[in-house]
N, C-alpha and C positions, 0 to 999 in steps of 0.2 A: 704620778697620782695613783694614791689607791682606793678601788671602788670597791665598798660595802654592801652587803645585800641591803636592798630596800634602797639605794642610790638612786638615782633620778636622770639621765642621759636625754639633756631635749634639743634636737638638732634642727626643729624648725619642720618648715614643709618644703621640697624642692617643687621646681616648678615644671608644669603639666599636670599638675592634681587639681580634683577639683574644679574650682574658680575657672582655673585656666586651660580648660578639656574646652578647644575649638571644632564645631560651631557652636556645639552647646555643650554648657558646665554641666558636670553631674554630682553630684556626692555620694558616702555611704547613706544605706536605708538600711532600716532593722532587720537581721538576718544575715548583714553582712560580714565576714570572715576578714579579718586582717592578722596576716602573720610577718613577724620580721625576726632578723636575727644578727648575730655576728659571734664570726668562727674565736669560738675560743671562750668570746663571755655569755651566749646563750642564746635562746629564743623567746619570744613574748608571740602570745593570740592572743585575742579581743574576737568580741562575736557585738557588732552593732544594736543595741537596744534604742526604743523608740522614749523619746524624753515625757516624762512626766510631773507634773508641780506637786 
């Protein structure tokens, strides 16, 4: 498979995020920093905004 810039890689959520943080779930809140990456095709950051209609 060959991946194009602007491709789309969605792998789901594993588990212990979120939801499933025992005894209590937590989430991202605004401010919050997520970085991920993979050797070879790149990194991606996101910085958490607060949703607005």
């Amino acid at each position: 498979m060959t991946l194009l810039p602007g491709d789309v890689i969605s792998t789901g959520t594993p588990a212990g995020v979120g939801l499933g943080q025992k005894p209590t779930p937590w989430y991202l809140k605004p401010g919050d920093e997520v970085r991920l990456g993979i050797t070879g095709l790149g990194e991606q950051h996101q910085i958490a905004v607060a949703y607005a209609d």
